[in-house]
N, C-alpha and C positions, 0 to 999 in steps of 0.2 A: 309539264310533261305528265301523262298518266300514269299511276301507280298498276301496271296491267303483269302479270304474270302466265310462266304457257306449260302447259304439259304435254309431252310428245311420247307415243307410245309407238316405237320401232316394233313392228310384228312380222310374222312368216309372211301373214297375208296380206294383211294393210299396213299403211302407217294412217295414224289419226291425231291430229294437233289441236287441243282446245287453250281459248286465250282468255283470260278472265280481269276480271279487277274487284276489288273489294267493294258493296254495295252500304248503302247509307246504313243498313240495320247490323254491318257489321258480318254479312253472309258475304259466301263469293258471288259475283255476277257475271256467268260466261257471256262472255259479248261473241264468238263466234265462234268456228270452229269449221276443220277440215280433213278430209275421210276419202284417200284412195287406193287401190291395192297395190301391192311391192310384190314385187318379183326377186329382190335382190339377197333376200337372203332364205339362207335354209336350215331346219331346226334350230331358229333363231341367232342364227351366228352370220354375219355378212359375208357373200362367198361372191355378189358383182356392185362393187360400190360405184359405176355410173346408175344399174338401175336404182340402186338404193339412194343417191342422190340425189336422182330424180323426184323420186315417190315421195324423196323428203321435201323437198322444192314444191312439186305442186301443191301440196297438202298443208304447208306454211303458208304457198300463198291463196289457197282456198279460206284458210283462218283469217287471214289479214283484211282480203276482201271483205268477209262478210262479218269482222272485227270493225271495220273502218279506222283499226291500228296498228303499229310495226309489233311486230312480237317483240317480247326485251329477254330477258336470261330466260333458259328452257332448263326444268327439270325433265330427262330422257330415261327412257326404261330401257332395261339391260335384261336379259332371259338367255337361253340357250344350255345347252346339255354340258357346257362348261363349268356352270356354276357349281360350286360347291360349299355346303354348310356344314360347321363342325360345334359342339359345345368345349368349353374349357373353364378351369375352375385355378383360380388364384389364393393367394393369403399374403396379409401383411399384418404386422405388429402395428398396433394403435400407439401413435404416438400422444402423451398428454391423457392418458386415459378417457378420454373423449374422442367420438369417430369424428373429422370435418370432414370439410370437402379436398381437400389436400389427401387424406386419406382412401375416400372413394374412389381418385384421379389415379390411386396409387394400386389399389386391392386390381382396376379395371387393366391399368399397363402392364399388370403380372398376370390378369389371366389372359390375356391377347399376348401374352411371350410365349407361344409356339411355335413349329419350324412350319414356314409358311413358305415354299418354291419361290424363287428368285421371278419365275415367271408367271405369276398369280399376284391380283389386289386385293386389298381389303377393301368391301364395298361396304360393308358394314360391322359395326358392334354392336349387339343387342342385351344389356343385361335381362338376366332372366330373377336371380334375388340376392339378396345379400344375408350371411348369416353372423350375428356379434357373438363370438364367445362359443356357450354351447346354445343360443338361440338362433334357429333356423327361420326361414319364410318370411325373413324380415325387408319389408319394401323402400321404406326410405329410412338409412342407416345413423343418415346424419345428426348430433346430438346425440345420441346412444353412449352410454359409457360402458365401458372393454377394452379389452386388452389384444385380442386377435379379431379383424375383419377377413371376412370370408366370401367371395363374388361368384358367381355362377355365371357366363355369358354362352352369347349364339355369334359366331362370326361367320360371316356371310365373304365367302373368294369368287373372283371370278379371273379368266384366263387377262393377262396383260395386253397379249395382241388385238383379245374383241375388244377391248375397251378403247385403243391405240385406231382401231381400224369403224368403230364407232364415232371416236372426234374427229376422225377425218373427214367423216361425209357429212355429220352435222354441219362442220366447220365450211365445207365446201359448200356445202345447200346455204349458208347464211344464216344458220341458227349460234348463237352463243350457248354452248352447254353450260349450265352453274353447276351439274350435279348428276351422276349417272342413280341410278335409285331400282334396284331387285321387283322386277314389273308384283311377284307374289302380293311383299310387302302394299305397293302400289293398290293392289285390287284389293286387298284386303281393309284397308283406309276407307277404301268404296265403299265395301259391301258389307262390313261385320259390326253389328251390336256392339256394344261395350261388354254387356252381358256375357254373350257368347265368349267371349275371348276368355270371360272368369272360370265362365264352368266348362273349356273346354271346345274348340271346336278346330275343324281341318277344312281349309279352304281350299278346291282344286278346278283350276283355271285351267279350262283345256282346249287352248289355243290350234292355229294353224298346223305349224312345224311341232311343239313340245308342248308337254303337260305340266303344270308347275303347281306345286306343294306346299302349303308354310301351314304347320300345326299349332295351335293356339293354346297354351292351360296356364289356370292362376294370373292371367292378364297378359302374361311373357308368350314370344316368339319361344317353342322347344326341340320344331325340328324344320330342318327345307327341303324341299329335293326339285330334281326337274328330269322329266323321264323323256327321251327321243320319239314319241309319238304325240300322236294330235289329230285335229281334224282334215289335213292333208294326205294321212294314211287313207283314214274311211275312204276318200275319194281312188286314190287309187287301188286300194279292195277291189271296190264297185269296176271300175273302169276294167280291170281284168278278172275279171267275173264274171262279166257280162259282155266284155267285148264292144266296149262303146266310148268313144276319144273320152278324154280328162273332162272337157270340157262340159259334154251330156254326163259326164256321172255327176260330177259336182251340182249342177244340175239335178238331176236324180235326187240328189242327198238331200239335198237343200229345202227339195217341194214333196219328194214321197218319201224318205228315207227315215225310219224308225231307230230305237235303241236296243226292242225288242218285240217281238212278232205278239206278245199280251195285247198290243193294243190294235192290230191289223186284224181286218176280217179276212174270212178263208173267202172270198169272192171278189176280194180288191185286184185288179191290175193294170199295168202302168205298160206306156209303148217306150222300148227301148231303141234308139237309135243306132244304126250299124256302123262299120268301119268302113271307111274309103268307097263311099255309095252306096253300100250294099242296105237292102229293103230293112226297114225299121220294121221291130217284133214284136211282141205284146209279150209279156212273162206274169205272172204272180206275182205282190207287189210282196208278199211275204218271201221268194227268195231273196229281192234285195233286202229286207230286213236281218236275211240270217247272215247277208254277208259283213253287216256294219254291224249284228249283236256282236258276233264272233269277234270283232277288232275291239267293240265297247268294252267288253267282259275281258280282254287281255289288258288294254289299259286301267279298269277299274282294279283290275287282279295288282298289277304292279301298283298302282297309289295302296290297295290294301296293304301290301311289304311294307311300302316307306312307311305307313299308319304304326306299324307293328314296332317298325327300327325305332321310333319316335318316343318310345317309352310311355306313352298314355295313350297309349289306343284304349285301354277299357279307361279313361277317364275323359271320353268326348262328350260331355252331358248335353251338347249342344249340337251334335251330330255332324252333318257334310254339308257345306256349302257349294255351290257348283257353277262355276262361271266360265265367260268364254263361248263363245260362238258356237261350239260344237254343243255346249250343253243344251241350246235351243231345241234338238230333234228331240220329235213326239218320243217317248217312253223312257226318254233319260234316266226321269227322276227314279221312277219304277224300278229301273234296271241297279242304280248306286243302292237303294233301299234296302232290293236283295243281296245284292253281294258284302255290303257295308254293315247289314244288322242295324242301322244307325238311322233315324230321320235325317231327312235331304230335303234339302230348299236351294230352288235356286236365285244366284246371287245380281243382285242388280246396281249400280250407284247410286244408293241409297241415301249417303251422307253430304253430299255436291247439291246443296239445296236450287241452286240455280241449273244444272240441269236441262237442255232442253230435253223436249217429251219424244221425240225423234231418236235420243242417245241413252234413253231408260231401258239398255239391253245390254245381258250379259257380258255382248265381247266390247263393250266400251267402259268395264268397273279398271280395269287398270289406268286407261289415259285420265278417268276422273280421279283417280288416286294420286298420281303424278301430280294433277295441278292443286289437290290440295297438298301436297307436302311443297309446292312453290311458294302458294300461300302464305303456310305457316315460316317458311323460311323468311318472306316478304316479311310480314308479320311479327316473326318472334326473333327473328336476325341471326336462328340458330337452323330451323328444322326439325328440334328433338319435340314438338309438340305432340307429332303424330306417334309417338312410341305409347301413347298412352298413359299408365301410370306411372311411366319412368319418366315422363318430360318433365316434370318439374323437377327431380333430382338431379338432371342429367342438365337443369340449365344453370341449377345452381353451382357445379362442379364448372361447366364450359364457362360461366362468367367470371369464378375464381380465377379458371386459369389463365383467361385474357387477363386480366384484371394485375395478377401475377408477374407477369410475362409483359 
């Protein structure tokens, strides 16, 4: 049987499933993949699971076909204005005057002992550093000798029922969930340097339904957020602004629609089509621009907030990264530049060395993120590869405690 692994990226607009398997060099090799749009759910939360099971159905079996395999466990992305991310801080007394991994397993279940709602999961743990004694910014603890260990994490909630109402439609469509996984984290696997991550950066994906957040400094996850807008507002802006079904604005957005009017000449115009028959019009392609800056510039305004709640906003040395379908319009980057102060680039599945050349766009760095953390799960029999500098600390504590246990 093939060693194939899949990553399913549940979104407002599509669902997209890539299926892969490990190639002789040791890279992944997507063997196929599948890409159609969802109707089933809204600001990433499922509100009709026959459509949603649908969209998952086709799109599995679009992968499989041009897989020529069954999918096996799916790592699945989870998003929605549900989630929420909090930091917390533990301490425990070093036993043996030496820190092990019995200790770090220990410093980590004191700082994840807060009062977490009966109806909320934990979706993640993310250490951010560990401090011995009076030494701070210390990354891998273990060996260390002290007397008090000190853990900094990012725990990552999400609502009980999406998650409840998420395996259900997997389960229905005929996927095995192994793993639900925060789509941020996901894109961010895609799209981020190693680099970046040290000196700094905030990665913002700005999807269909929601905008999602995950700020990066000293290597560690420091802040998340997911804000209820996205590229399904812009459209309907447009659509009532102009007075033209959903259908022609999306439309609209997609072929003339900007982020900001710097980059449209004063002589461009675009024929707008009318409601219920009525004679299609010609407008200035720069009003519909002002109507999608004005929404750009209110959601860049809100990721500025969260940037600021984050505690390193003036420590992004690696600026904005920007991904997600919506960052596609012409003068995106232009528009985050000015409002951010910060250099913008946008984000692409950079690190998916297999990759086809068809899926080298923004709104596909989360599903390539998904199937490398299946990978690495396939692979390291853990998952915690992808945390970066914490994976090997965090495999040597998880092998302990199987080990243990």
């Amino acid at each position: 049987m093939r060693n194939v692994f899949t990553g399913v990226d549940v979104g407002t607009s599509k669902v997209c499933a890539l299926i892969a398997e490990p190639g002789p060099d040791g890279a992944t090799a997507v063997l196929g993949y599948g890409v159609v749009p969802c109707t089933g759910l809204r600001r990433g939360v499922v509100v009709n699971i026959e459509a949603t099971v649908e969209a998952l159905r086709t799109a599995t079996a679009e992968a499989e076909k041009s897989a020529g395999v069954r999918i096996g466990a799916a790592v699945v992305g989870v998003a929605g204005a549900h989630i929420r991310g909090l930091n917390s801080h533990g301490i425990v007394a070093v036993r043996g005057g030496e820190v092990g991994p019995r200790d770090v397993a220990r410093v980590i279940d004191a700082a994840r002992a807060v009062a977490i709602p009966l109806d909320r999961q934990v979706l993640h743990i993310l250490p951010q550093q560990f401090a011995v004694d009076d030494q701070d910014g210390v990354r891998d603890p273990i060996g260390m000798a002290g007397v008090r260990l000190e853990a900094r994490i990012h725990i990552v909630t999400a609502a009980q029922t999406y998650g409840q109402n998420l395996y259900k439609c997997c389960e229905r469509s005929g996927i095995n969930t192994a793993e639900l996984m925060f789509e941020p984290l996901a894109s961010a696997d895609a799209a981020l340097f190693p680099e970046e991550r040290e000196l700094g950066v905030a990665l913002i994906d700005i999807g269909g339904g929601t905008t999602d957040i995950i700020v990066f400094h000293n290597g560690a996850v420091m802040h998340t957020a997911v804000l209820p807008v996205g590229g399904n507002h812009l459209t309907s802006d447009v659509a009532a602004g102009l007075r033209t079904p959903l259908t022609e604005a999306e439309r609209l957005k997609l072929n003339y629609g900007v982020a900001t009017n710097q980059v449209v000449g004063h002589d461009e115009t675009v024929q707008v089509p009318g409601v219920g028959g009525r004679e299609p019009r010609e407008i200035a392609r720069r009003l519909l621009g002002e109507i999608i800056e004005a929404r750009m510039e209110e959601i860049f305004a809100m990721a500025q907030r969260e940037l600021l709640r984050s505690g390193v906003a003036d420590s992004l040395g690696s600026g904005v990264v920007l991904a997600g379908g919506t960052s596609l319009l012409e003068g995106t980057q232009e528009l985050a530049e000015r409002i951010f102060n910060l250099p913008v680039r946008r984000g692409l599945p950079i690190n998916l060395k297999g990759m086809p050349e068809e899926l080298m766009k923004p709104m596909y760095t989360t599903a390539a993120g998904l199937l490398l953390h299946a990978a690495d799960e396939r692979g390291h029999g853990n998952g915690l590869a992808r945390y970066g500098r914490w994976g090997r600390l965090r495999s040597r504590v998880t092998d302990w405690v199987r080990d243990f246990f």
